[in-house]
C-alpha positions as CSV (number, residue, x, y, z in Angstrom):
1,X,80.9,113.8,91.3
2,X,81.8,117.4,91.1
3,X,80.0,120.9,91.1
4,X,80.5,123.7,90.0
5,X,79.3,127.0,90.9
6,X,77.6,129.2,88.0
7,X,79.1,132.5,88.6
8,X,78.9,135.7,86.5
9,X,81.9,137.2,84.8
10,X,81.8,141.1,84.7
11,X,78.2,140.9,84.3
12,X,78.6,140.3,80.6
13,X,79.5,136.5,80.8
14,X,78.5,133.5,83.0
15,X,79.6,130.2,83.6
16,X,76.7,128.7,82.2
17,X,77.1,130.6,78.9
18,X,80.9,129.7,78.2
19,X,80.4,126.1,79.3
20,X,77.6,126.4,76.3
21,X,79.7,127.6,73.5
22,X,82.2,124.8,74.4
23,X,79.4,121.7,74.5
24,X,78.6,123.6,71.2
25,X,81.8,123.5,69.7
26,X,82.3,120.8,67.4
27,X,85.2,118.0,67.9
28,X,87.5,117.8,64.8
29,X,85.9,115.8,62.6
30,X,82.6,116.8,63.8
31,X,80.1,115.1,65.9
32,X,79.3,111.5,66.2
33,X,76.1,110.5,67.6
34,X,77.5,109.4,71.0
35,X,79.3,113.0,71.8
36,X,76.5,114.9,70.6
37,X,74.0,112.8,73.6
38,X,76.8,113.3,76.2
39,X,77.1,117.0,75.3
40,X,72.8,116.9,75.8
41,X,73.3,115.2,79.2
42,X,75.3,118.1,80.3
43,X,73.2,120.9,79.2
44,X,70.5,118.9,81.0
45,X,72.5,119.3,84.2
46,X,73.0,123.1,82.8
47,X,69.3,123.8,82.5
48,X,68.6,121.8,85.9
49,X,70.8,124.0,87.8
50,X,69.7,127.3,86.1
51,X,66.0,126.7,87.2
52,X,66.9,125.4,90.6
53,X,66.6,127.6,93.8
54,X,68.3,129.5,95.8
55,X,71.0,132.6,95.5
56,X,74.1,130.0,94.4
57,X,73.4,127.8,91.3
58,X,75.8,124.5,91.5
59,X,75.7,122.3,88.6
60,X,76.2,119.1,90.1
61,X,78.0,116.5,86.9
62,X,78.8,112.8,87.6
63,X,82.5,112.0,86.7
64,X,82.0,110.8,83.2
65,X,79.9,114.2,82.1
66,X,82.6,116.2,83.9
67,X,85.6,114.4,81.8
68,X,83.6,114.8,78.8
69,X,83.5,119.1,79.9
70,X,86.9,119.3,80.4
71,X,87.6,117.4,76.6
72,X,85.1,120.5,75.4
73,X,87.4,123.4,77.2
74,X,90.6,121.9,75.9
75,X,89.1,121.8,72.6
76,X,88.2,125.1,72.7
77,X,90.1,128.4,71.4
78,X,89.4,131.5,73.0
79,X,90.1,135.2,71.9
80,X,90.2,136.9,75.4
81,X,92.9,136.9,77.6
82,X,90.8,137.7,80.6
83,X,91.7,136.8,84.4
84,X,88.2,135.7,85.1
85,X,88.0,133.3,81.9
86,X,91.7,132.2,83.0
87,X,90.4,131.4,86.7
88,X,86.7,129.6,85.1
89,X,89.3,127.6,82.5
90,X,91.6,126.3,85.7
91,X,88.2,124.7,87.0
92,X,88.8,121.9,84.1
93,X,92.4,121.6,84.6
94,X,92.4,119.0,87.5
């Protein structure tokens, strides 16, 4: 299991929203049926830690979901070069 924190990036970008443009992202090829439900699960997770209480939002991902994640930020091209985005993008590297 791991969580993750949903922080804010210079108030402009969150967590939340970049780990939505990669779910959103399509695999070469585009999606299949299967990747397109375990992208859903996560956004589940996404939406269930958004609405949760309290000042820190964790989104808590069982180790499939999170392997699937990290598949989506590799896959993904970005066009900043921001330390921020560099220190959210490490989170998937482990």
């Amino acid at each position: 299991m791991t969580c993750i924190e949903l922080k804010s990036i210079d108030g402009k970008l969150d967590y939340a929203r970049l780990i939505r443009l990669a779910l959103d992202n399509p695999p070469e090829g585009g999606f299949k049926l299967s990747e397109m439900k375990r992208r859903l699960a996560i956004d589940k997770a996404l939406e269930a830690a958004e609405k949760s209480e309290g000042p820190r939002k964790m989104l808590t991902l069982e180790d499939e979901q999170f392997r699937c994640l990290q598949e989506c930020m590799a896959g993904m091209r970005w066009t900043s070069r921001n330390p921020a985005l560099i220190e959210f993008l490490e989170l998937f590297e482990k």
